[in-house]
C-alpha positions as CSV (number, residue, x, y, z in Angstrom):
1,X,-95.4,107.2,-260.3
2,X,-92.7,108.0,-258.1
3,X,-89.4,111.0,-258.5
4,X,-86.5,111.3,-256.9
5,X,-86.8,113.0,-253.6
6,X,-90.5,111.4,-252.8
7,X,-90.7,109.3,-249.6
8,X,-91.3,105.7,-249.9
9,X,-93.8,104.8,-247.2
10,X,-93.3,101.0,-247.4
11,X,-90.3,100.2,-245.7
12,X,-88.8,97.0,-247.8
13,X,-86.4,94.6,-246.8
14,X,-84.5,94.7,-250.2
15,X,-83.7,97.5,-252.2
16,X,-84.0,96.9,-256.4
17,X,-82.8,99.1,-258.8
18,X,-83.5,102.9,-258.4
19,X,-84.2,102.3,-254.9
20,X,-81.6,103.2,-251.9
21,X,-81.6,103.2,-248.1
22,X,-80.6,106.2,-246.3
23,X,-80.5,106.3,-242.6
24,X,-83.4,103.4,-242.6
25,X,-85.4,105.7,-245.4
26,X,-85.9,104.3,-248.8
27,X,-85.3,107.0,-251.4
28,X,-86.1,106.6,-255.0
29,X,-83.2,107.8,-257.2
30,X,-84.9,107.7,-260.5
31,X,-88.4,108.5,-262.1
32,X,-90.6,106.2,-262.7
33,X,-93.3,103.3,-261.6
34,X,-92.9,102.0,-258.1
35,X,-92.8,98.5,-257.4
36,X,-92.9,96.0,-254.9
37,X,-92.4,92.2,-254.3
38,X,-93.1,89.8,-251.4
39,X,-90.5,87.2,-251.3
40,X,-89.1,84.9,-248.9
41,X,-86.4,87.7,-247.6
42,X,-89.3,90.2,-247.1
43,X,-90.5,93.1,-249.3
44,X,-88.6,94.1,-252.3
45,X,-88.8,97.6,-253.4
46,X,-87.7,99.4,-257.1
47,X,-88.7,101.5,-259.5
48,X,-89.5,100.9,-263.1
49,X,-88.1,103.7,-265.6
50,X,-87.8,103.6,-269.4
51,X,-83.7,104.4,-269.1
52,X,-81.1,102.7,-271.5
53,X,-78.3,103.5,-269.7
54,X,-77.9,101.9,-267.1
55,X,-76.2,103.3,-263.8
56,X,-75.1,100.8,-261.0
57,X,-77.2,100.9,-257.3
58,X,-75.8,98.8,-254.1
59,X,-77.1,95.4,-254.2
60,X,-78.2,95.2,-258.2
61,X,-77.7,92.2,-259.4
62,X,-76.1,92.1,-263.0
63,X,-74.6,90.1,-265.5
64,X,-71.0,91.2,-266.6
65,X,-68.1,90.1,-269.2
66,X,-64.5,89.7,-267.7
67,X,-62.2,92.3,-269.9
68,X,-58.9,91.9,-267.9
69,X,-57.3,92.5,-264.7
70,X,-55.4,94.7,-262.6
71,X,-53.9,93.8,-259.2
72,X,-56.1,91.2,-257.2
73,X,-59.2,91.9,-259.4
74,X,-61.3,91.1,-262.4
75,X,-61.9,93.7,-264.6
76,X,-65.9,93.7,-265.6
77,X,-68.0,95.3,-268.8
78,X,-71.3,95.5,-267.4
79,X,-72.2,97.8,-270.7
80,X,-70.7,98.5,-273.7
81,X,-68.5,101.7,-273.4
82,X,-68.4,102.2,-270.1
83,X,-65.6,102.2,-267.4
84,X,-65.5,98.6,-266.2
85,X,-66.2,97.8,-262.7
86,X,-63.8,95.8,-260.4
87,X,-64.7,91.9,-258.8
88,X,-62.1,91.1,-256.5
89,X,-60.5,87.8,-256.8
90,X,-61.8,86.1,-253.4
91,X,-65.0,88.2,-253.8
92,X,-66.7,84.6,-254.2
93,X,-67.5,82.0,-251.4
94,X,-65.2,80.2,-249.7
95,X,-62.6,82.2,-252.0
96,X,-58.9,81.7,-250.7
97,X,-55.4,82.7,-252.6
98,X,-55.2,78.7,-252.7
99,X,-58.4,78.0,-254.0
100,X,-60.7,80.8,-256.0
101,X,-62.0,80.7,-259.5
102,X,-59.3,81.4,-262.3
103,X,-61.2,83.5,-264.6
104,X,-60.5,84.4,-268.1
105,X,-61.2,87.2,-270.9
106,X,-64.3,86.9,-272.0
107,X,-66.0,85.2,-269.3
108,X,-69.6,85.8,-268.0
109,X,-70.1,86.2,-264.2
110,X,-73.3,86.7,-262.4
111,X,-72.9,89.5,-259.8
112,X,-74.1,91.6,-257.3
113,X,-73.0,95.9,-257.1
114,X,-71.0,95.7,-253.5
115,X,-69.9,99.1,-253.7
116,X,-71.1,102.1,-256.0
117,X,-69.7,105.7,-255.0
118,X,-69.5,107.4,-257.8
119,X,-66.4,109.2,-256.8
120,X,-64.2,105.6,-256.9
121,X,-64.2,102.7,-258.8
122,X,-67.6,100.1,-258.8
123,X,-66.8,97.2,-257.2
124,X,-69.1,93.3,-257.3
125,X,-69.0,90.7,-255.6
126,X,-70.5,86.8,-256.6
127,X,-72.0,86.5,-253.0
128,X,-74.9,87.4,-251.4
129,X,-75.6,89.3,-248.2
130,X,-74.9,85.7,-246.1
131,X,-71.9,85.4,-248.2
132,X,-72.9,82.4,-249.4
133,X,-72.9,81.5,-253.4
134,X,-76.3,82.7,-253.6
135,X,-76.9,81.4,-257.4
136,X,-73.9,84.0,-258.2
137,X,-70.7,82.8,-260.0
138,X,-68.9,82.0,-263.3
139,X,-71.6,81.4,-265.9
140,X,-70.4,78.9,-268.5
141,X,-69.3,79.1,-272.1
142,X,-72.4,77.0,-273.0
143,X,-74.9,79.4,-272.3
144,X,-75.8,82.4,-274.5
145,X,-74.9,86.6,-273.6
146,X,-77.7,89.3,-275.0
147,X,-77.9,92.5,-274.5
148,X,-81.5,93.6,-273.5
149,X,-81.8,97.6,-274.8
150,X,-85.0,98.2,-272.6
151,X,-83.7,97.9,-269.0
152,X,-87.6,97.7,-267.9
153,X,-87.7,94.9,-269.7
154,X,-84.7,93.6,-268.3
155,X,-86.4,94.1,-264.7
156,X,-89.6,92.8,-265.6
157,X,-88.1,89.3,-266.7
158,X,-85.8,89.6,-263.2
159,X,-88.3,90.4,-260.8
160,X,-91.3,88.7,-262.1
161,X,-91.4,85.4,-261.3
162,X,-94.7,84.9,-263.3
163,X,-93.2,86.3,-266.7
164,X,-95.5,85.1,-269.5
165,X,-91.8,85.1,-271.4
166,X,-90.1,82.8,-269.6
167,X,-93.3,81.0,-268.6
168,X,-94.0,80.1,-272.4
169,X,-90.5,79.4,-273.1
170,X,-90.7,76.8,-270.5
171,X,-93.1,75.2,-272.5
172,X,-90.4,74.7,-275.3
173,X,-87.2,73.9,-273.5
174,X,-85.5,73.4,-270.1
175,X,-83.3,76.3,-269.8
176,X,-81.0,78.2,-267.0
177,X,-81.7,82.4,-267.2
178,X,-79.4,84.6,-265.0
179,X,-80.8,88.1,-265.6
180,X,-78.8,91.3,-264.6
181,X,-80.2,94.4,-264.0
182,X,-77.6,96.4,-266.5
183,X,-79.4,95.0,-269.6
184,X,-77.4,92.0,-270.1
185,X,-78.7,88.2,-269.7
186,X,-77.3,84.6,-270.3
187,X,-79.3,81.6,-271.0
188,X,-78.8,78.4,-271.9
189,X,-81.0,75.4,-272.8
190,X,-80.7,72.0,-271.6
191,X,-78.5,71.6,-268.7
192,X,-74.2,71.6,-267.7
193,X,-74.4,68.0,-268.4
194,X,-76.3,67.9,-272.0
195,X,-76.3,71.6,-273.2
196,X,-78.7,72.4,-275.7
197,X,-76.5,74.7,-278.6
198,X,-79.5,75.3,-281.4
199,X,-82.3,75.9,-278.4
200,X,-79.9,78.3,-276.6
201,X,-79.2,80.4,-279.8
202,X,-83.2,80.2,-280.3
203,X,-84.0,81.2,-276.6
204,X,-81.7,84.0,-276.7
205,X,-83.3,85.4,-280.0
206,X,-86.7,85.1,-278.4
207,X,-85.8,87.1,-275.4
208,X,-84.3,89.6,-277.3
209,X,-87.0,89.9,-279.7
210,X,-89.8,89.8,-277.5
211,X,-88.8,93.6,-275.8
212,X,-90.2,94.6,-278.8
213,X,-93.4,93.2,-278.1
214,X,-96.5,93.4,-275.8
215,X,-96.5,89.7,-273.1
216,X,-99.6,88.5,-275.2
217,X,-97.3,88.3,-278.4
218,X,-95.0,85.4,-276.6
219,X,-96.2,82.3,-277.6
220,X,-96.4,83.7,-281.7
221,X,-93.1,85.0,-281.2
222,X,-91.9,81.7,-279.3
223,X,-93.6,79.4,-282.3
224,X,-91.6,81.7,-285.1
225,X,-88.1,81.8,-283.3
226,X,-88.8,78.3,-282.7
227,X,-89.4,76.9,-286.0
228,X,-86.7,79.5,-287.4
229,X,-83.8,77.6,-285.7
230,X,-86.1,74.3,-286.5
231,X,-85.6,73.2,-282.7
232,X,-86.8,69.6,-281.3
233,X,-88.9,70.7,-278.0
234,X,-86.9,68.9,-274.6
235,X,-90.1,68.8,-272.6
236,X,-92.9,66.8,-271.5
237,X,-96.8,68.2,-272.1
238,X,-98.7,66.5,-269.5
């Protein structure tokens, strides 16, 4: 259990949500179980708390809806009711006035927070620190939005790469997942080139439903969503 204003001993690489780095100290910013990750760009540090609202960190990754513009940005809803955040228009790679990505209303992008003062406006960016694409981008209209209530649950399917969630629902269906840290997710089943509609609608219910549920529930929960939307598995059991 960690609070804001305890020092963090471990010195990561990457700070997750309700982590920050001041003067090469990480400092919690919110109460709750600390984390950590070994991954290929080092050690990844956050913290765990049972919040519903979500408030933005540098470097969070999140998934956002396109609301609008104003100047040379994107407007972004990263939650419901709150002041959208600002995605500039060559904030993507290799982004020029000639040759960037013409987004529209209602459009899912995959971000990163590049800037959160709270005294000015939240700005992303669909890079990562090398400025490369990074996996970030324009999500397509055939994948699914949700909105995940529990944002521990949200981090939980993000940072774990051994989620018994998405582990059983690979058993079901290919899919593509792009998790944000703000409670919002997209998924689709199937891939660009042969989208899977009735498996998307039942993958999205499944992760929705199953933040309701303990990780030993997920393959009960999978077989009822499953059967519910009466969808074909797409994958072969060796």
């Amino acid at each position: 259990m960690i609070v804001p204003g305890d020092v963090i001993e471990d010195h990561p690489s990457v700070m997750g949500p309700g982590v920050y780095e001041d003067h090469d100290r990480a400092i919690p910013t919110v109460a709750g179980y600390y984390h950590t990750q070994k991954r290929k760009q080092g050690l990844v540090a956050y913290v765990e708390s049972a919040g519903k609202h979500y408030v933005p960190h540098l470097h969070d990754m999140v998934v956002g809806i396109v609301v609008g513009t104003i100047g040379e940005s994107y407007k972004v809803q990263l939650q419901d009711f709150c002041q959208p955040v600002l995605l500039s228009f060559y904030s993507f790679a290799n982004a020029t006035k000639k040759n960037r990505p013409q987004l529209k209303q209602g459009q899912a992008v995959y971000a990163r927070i590049s800037q959160a003062i709270p005294e000015i406006d939240i700005e992303i960016e669909c890079v990562d620190a090398a400025g490369k694409d990074g996996g970030f981008g324009p999500l397509d209209d055939q994948g699914m939005v949700v909105d995940i209530g529990n944002l521990a649950y949200a981090r939980e399917l993000l940072f774990n790469h051994k989620s018994p969630v998405l582990e059983h629902l690979a058993t079901k269906c290919k899919f593509e997942v792009a998790v944000g840290t703000n409670g919002k997710a997209w998924i689709r089943a199937g891939d660009a080139a042969n989208p899977n509609l009735r498996g998307t609608i039942a993958a999205a219910n499944y992760v929705v439903e199953m933040q309701h549920h303990p990780a030993e529930d997920a393959a009960e929960v999978l077989d009822r969503v499953w059967a519910q939307y009466q969808v074909d598995e797409d994958v072969d059991h060796e």
